[in-house]
PyMOL Python script that loads the backbone (N, CA, C, O; Angstrom):
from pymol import cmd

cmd.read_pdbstr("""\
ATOM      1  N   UNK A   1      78.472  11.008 109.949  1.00  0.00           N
ATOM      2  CA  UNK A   1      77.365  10.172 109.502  1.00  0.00           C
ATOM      3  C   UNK A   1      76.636  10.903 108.373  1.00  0.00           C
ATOM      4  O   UNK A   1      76.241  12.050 108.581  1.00  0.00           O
ATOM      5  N   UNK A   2      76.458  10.387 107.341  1.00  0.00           N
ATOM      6  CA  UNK A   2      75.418  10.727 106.336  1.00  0.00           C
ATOM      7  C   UNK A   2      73.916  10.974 106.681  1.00  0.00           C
ATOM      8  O   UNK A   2      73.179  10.562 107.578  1.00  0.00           O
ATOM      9  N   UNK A   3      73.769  11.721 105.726  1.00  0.00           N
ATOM     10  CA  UNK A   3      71.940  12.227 105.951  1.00  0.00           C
ATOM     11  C   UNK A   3      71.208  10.666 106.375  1.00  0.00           C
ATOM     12  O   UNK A   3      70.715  10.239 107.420  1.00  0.00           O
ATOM     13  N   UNK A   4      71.446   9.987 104.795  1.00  0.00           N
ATOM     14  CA  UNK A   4      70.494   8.617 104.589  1.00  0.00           C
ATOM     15  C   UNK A   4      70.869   7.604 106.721  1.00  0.00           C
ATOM     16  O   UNK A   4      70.234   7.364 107.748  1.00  0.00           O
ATOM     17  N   UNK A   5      72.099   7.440 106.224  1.00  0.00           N
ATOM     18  CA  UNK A   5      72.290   6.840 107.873  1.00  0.00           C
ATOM     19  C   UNK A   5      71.736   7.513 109.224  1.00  0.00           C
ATOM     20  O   UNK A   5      71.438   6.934 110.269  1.00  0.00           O
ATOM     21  N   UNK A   6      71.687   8.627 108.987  1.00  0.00           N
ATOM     22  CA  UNK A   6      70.827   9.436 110.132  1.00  0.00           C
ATOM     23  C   UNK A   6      69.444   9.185 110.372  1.00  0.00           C
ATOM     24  O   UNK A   6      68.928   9.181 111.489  1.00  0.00           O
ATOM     25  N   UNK A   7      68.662   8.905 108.927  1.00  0.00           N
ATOM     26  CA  UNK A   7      67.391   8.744 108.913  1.00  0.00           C
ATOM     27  C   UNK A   7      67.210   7.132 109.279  1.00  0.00           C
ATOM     28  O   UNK A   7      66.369   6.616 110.016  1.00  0.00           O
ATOM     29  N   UNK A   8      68.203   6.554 108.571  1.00  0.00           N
ATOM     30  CA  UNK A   8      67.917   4.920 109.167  1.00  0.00           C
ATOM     31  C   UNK A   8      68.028   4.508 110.512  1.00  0.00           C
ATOM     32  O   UNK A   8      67.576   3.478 111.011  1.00  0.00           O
ATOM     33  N   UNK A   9      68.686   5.431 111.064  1.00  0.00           N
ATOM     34  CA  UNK A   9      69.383   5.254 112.179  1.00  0.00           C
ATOM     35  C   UNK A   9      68.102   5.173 113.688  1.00  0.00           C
ATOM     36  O   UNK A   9      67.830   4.401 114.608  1.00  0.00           O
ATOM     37  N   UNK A  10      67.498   6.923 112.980  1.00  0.00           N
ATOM     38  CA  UNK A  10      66.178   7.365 113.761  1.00  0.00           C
ATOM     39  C   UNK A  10      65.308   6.816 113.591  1.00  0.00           C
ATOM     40  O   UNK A  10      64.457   7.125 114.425  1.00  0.00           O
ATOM     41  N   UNK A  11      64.808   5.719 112.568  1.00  0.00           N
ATOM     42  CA  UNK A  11      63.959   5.160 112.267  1.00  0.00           C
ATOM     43  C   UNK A  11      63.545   4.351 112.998  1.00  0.00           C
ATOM     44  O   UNK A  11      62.547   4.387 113.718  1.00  0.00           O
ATOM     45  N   UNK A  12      64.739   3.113 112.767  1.00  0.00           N
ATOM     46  CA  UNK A  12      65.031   1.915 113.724  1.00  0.00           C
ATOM     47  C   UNK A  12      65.266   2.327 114.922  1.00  0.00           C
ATOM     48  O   UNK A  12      64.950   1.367 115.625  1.00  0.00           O
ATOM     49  N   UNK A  13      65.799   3.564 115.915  1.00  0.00           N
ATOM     50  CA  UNK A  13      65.734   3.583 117.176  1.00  0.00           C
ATOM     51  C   UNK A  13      64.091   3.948 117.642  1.00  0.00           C
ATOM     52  O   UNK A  13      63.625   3.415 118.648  1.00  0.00           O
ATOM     53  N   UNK A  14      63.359   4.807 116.894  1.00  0.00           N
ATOM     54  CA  UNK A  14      62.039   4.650 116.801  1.00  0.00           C
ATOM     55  C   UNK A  14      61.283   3.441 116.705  1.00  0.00           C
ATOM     56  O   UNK A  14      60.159   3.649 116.247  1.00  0.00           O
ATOM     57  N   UNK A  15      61.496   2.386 116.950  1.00  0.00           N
ATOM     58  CA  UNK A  15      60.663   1.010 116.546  1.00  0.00           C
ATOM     59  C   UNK A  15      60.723   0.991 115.027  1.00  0.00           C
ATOM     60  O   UNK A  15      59.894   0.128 114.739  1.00  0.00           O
ATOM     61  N   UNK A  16      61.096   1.328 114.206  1.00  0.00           N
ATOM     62  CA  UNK A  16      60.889   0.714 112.610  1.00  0.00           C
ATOM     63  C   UNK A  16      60.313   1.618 111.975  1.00  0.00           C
ATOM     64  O   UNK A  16      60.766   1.973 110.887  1.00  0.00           O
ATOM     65  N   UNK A  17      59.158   2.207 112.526  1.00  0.00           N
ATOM     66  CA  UNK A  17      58.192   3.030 111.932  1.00  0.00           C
ATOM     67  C   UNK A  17      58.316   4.194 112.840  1.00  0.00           C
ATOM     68  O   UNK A  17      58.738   4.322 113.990  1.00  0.00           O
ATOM     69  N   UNK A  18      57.658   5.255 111.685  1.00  0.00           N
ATOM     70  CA  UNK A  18      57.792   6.950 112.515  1.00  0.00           C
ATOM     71  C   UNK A  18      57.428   7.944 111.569  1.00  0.00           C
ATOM     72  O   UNK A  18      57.658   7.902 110.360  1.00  0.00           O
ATOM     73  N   UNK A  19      56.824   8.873 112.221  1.00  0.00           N
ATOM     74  CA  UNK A  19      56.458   9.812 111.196  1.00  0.00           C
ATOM     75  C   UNK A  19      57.681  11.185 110.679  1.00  0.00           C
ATOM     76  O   UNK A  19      58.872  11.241 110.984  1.00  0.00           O
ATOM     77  N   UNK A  20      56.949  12.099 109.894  1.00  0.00           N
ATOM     78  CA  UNK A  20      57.902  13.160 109.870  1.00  0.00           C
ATOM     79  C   UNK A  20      58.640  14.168 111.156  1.00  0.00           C
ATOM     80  O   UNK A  20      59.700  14.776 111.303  1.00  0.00           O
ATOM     81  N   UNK A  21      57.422  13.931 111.928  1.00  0.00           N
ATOM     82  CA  UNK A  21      57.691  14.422 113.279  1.00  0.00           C
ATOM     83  C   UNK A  21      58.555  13.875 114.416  1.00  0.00           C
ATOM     84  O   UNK A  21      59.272  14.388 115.275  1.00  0.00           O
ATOM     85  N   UNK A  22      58.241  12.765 114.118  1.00  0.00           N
ATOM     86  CA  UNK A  22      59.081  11.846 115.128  1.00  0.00           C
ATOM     87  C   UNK A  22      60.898  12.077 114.668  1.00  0.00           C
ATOM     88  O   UNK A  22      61.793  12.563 115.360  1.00  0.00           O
ATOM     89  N   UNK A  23      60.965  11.507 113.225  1.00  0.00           N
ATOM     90  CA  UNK A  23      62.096  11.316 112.876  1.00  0.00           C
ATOM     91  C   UNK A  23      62.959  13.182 113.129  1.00  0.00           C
ATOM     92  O   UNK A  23      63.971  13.394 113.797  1.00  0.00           O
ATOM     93  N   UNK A  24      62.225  14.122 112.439  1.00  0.00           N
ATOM     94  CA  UNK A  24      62.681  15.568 112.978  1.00  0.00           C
ATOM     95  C   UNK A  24      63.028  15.488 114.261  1.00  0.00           C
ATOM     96  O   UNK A  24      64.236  15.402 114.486  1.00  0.00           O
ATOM     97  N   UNK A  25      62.166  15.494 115.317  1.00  0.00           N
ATOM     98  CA  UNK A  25      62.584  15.592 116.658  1.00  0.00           C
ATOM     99  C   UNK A  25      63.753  14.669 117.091  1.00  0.00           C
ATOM    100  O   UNK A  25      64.844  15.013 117.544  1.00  0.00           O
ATOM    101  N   UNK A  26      63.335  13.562 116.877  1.00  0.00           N
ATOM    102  CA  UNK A  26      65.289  12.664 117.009  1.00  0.00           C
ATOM    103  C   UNK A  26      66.447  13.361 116.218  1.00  0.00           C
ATOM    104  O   UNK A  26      67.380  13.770 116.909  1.00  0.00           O
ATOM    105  N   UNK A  27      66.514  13.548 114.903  1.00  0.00           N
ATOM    106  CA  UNK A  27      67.621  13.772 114.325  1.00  0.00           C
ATOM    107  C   UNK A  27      67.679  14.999 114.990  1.00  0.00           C
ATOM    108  O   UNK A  27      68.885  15.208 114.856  1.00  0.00           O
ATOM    109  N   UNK A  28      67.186  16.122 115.713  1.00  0.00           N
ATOM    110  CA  UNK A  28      67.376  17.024 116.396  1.00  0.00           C
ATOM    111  C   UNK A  28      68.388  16.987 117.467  1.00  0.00           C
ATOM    112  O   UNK A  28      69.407  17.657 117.637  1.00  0.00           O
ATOM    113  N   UNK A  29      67.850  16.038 118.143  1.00  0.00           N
ATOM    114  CA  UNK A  29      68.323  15.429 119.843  1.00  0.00           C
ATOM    115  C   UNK A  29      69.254  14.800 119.336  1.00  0.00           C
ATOM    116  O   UNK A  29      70.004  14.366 120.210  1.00  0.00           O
ATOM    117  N   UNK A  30      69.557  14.549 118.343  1.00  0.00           N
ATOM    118  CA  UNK A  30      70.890  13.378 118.338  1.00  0.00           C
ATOM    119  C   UNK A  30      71.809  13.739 117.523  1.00  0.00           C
ATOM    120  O   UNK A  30      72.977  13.375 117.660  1.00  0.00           O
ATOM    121  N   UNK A  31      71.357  14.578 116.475  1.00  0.00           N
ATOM    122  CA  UNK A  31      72.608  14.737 115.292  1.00  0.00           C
ATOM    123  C   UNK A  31      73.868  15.519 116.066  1.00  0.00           C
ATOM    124  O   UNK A  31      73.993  15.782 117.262  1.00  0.00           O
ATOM    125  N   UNK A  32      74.936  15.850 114.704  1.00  0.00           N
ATOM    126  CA  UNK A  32      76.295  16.084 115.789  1.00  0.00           C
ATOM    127  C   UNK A  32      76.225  17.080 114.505  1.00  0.00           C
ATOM    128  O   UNK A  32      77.043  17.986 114.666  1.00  0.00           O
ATOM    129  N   UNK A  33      75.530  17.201 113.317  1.00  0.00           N
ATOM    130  CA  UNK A  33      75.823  18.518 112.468  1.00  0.00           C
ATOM    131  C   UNK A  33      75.017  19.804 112.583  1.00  0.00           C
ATOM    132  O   UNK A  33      74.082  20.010 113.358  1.00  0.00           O
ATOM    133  N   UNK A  34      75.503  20.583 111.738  1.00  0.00           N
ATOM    134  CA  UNK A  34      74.877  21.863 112.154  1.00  0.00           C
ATOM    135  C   UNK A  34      73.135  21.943 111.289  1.00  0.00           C
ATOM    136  O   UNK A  34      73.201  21.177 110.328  1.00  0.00           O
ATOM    137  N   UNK A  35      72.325  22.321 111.329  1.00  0.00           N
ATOM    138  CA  UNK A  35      71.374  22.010 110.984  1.00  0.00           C
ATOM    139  C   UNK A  35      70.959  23.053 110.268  1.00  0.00           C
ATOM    140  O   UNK A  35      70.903  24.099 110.915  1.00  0.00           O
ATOM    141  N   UNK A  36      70.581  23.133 108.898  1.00  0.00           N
ATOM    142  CA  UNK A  36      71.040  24.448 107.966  1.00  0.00           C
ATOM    143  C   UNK A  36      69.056  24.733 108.354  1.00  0.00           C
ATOM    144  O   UNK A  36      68.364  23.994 109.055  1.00  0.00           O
ATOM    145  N   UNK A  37      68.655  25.847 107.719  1.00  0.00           N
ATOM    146  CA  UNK A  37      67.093  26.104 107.628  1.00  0.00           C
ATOM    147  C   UNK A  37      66.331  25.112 106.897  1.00  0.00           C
ATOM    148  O   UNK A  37      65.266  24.802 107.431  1.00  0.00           O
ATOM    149  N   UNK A  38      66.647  24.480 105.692  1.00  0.00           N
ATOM    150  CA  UNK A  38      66.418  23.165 104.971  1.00  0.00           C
ATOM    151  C   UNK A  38      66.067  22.478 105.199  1.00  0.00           C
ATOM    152  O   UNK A  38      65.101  21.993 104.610  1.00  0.00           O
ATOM    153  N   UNK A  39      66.752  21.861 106.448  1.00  0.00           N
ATOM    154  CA  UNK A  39      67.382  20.506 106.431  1.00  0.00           C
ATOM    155  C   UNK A  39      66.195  19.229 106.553  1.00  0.00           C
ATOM    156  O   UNK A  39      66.489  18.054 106.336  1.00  0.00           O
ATOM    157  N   UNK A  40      64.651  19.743 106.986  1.00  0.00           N
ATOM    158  CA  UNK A  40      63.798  18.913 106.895  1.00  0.00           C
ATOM    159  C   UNK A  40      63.206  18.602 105.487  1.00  0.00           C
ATOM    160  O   UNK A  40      62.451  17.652 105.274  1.00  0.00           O
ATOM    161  N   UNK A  41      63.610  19.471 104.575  1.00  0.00           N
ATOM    162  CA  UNK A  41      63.022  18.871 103.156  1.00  0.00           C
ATOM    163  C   UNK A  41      63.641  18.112 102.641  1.00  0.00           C
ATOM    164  O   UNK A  41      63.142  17.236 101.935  1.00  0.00           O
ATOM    165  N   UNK A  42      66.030  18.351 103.041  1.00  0.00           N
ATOM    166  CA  UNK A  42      66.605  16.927 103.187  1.00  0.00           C
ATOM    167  C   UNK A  42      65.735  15.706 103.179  1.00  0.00           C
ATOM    168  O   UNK A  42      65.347  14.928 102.307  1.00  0.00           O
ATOM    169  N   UNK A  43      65.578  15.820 104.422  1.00  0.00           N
ATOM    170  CA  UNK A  43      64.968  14.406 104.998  1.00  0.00           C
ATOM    171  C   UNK A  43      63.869  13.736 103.908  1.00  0.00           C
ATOM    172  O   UNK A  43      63.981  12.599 103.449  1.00  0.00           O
ATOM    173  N   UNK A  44      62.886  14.593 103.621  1.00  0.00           N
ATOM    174  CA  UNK A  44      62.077  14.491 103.010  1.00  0.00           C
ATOM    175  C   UNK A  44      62.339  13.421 101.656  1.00  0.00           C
ATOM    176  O   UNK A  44      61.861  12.322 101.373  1.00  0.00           O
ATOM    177  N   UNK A  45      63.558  14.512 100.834  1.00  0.00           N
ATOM    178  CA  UNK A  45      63.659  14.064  99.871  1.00  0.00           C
ATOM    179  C   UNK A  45      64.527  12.668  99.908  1.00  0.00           C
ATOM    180  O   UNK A  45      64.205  11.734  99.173  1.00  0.00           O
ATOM    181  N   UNK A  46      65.536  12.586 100.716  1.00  0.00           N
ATOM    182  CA  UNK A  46      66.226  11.458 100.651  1.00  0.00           C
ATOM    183  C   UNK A  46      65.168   9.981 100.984  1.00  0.00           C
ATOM    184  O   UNK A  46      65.151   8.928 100.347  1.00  0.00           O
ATOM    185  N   UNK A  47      64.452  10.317 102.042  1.00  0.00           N
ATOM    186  CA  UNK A  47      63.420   9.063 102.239  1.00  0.00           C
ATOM    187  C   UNK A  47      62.876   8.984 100.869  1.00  0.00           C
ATOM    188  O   UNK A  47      63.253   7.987 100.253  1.00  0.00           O
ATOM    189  N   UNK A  48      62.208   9.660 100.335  1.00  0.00           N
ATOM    190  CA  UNK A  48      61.405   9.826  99.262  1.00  0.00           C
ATOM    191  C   UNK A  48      62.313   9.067  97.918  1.00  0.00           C
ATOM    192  O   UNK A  48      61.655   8.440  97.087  1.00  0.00           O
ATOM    193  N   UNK A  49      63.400   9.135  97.807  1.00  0.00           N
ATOM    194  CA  UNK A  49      64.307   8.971  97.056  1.00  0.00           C
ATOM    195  C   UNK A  49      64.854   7.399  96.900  1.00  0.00           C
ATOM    196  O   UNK A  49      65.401   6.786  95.983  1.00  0.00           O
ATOM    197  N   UNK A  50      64.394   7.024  98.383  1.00  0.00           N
ATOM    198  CA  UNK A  50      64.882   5.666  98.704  1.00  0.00           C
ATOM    199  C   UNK A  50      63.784   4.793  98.988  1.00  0.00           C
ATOM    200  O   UNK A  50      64.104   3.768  99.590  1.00  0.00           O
ATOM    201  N   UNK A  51      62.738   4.914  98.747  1.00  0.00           N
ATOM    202  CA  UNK A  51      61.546   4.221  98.273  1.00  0.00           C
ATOM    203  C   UNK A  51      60.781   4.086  96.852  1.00  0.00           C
ATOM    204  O   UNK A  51      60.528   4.949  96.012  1.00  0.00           O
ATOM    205  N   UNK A  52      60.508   2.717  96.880  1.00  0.00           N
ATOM    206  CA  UNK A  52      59.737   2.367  95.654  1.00  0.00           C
ATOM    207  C   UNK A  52      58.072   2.660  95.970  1.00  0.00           C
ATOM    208  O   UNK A  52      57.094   2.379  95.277  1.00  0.00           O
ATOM    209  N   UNK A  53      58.145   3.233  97.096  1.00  0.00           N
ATOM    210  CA  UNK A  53      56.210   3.551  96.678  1.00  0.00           C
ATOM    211  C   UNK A  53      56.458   5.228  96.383  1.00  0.00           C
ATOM    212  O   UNK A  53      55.527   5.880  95.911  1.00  0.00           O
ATOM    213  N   UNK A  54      57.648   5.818  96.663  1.00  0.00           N
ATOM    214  CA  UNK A  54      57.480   7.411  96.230  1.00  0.00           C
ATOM    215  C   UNK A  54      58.083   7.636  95.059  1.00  0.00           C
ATOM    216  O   UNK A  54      57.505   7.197  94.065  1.00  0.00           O
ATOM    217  N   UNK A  55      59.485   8.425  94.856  1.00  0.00           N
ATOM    218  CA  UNK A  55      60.066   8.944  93.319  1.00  0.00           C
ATOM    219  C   UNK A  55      60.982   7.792  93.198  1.00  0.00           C
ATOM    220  O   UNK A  55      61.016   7.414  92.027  1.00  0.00           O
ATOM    221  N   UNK A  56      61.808   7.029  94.054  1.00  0.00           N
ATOM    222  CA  UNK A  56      62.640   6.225  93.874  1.00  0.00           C
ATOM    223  C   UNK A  56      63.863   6.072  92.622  1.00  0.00           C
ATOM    224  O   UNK A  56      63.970   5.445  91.568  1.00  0.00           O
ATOM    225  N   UNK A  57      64.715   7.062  93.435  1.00  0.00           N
ATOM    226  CA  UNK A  57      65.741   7.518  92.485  1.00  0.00           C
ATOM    227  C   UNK A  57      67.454   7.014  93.016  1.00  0.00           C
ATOM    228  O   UNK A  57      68.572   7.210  92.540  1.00  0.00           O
ATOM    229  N   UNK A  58      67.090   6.506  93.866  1.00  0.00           N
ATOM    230  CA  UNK A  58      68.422   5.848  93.804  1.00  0.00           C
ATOM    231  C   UNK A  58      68.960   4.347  93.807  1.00  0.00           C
ATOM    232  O   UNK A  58      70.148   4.060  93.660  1.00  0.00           O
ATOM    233  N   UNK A  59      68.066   3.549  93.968  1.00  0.00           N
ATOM    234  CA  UNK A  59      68.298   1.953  93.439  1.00  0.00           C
ATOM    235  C   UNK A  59      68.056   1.173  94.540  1.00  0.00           C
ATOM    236  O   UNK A  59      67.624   0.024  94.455  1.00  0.00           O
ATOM    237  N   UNK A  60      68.341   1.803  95.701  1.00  0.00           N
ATOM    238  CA  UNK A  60      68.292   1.331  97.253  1.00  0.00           C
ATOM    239  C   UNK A  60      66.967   1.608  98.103  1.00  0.00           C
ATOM    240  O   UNK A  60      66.883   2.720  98.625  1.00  0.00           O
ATOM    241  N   UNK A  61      65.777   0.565  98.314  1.00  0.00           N
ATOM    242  CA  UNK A  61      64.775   0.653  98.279  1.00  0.00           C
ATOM    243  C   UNK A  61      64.694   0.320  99.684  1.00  0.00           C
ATOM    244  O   UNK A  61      64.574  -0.866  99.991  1.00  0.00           O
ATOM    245  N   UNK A  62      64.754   1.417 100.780  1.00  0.00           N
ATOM    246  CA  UNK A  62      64.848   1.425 102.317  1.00  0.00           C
ATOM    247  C   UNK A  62      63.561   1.371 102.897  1.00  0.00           C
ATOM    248  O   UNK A  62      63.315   0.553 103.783  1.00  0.00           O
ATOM    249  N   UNK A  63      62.486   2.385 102.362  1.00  0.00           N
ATOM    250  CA  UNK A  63      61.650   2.648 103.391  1.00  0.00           C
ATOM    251  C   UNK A  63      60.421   2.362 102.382  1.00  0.00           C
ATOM    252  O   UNK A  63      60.379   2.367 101.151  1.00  0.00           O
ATOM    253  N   UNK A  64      59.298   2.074 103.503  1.00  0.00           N
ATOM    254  CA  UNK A  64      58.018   2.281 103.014  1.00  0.00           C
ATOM    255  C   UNK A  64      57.284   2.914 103.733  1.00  0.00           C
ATOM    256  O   UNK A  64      57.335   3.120 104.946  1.00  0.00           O
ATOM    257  N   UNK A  65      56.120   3.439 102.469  1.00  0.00           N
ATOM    258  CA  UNK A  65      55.250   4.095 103.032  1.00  0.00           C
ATOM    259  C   UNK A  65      53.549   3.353 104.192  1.00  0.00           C
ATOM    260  O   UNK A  65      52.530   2.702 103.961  1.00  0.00           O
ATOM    261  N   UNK A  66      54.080   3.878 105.148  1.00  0.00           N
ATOM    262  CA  UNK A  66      52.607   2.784 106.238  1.00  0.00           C
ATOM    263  C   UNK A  66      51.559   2.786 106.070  1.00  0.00           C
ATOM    264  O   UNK A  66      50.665   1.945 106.162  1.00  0.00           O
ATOM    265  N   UNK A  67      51.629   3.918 105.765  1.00  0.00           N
ATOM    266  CA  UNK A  67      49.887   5.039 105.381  1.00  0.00           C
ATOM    267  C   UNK A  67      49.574   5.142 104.371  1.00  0.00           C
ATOM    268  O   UNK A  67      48.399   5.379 104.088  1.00  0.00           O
ATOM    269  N   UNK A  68      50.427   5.013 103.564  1.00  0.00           N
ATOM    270  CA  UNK A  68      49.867   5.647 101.821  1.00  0.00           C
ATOM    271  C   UNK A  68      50.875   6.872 101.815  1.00  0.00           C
ATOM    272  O   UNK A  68      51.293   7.516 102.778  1.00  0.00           O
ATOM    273  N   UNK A  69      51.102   6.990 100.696  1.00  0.00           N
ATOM    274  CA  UNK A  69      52.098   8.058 100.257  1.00  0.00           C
ATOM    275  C   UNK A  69      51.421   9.467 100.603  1.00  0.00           C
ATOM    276  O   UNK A  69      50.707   9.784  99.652  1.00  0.00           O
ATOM    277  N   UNK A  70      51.381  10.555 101.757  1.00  0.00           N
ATOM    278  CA  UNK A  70      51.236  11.497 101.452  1.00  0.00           C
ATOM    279  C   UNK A  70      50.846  11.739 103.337  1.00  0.00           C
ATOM    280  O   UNK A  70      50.502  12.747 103.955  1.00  0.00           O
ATOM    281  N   UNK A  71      51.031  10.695 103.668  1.00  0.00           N
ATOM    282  CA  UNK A  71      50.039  10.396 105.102  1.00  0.00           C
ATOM    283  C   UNK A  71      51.938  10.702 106.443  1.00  0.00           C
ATOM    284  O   UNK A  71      51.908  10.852 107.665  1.00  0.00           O
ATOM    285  N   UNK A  72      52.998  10.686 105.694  1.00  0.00           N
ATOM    286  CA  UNK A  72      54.512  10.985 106.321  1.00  0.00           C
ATOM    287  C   UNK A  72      54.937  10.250 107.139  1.00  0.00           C
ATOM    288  O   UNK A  72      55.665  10.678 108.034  1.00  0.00           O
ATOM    289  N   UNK A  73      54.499   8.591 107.021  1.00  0.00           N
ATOM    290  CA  UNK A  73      54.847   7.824 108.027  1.00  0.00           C
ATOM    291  C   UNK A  73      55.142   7.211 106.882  1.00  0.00           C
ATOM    292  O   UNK A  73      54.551   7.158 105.804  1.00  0.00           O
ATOM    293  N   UNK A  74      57.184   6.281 107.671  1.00  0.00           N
ATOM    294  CA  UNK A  74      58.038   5.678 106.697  1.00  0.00           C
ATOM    295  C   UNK A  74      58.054   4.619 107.806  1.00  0.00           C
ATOM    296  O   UNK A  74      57.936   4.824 109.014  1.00  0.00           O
ATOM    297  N   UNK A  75      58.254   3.236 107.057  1.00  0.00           N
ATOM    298  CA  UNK A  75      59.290   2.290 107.945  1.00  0.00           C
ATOM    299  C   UNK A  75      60.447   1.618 107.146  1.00  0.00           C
ATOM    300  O   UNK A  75      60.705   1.704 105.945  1.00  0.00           O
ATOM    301  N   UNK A  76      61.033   0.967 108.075  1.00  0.00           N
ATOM    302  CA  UNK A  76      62.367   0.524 107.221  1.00  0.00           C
ATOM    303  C   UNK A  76      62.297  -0.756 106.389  1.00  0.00           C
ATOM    304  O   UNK A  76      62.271  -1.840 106.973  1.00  0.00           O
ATOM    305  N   UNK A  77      62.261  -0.681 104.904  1.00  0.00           N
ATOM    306  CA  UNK A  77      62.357  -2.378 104.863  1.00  0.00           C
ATOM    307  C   UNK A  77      63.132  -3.494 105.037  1.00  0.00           C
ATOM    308  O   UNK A  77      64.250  -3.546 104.526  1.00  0.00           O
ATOM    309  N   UNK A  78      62.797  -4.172 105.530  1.00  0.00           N
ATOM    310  CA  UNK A  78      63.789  -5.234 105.934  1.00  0.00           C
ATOM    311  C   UNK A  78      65.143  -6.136 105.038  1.00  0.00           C
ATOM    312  O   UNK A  78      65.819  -6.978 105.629  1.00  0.00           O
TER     313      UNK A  78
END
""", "prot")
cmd.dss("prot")
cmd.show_as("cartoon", "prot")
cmd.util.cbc("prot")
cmd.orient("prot")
């Protein structure tokens, strides 16, 4: 499974919405890869990457921000 599918994955088993904490602690309990020292700024950046309220750099506009950009709660858009 890919990073991005991991995060969608934890999202939506989270109810839709979730913070940085939430989604860390699942992809913890659930992933099947090895988890480098990084791997939460991963997360970071790929959400970040896949929204139009943050840098939005890849075309595929997944998540939004609940709180306001800076507040680390994403949900999925529909």
């Amino acid at each position: 499974m890919k990073w991005l599918e991991e995060i969608v994955h934890a999202i939506d088993a989270l109810g839709g919405i979730a913070g940085y904490h939430e989604i860390y602690s699942y992809i913890e309990e659930h992933t099947q890869r090895q988890l480098s020292e990084h791997w939460k700024a991963s997360v970071r950046q790929i959400i970040e990457d896949h929204s139009s309220d943050a840098q939005f750099r890849s075309g595929i506009d997944l998540f939004y921000s609940v709180e306001g950009i800076g507040k680390g709660v994403w949900g999925l858009r529909k």
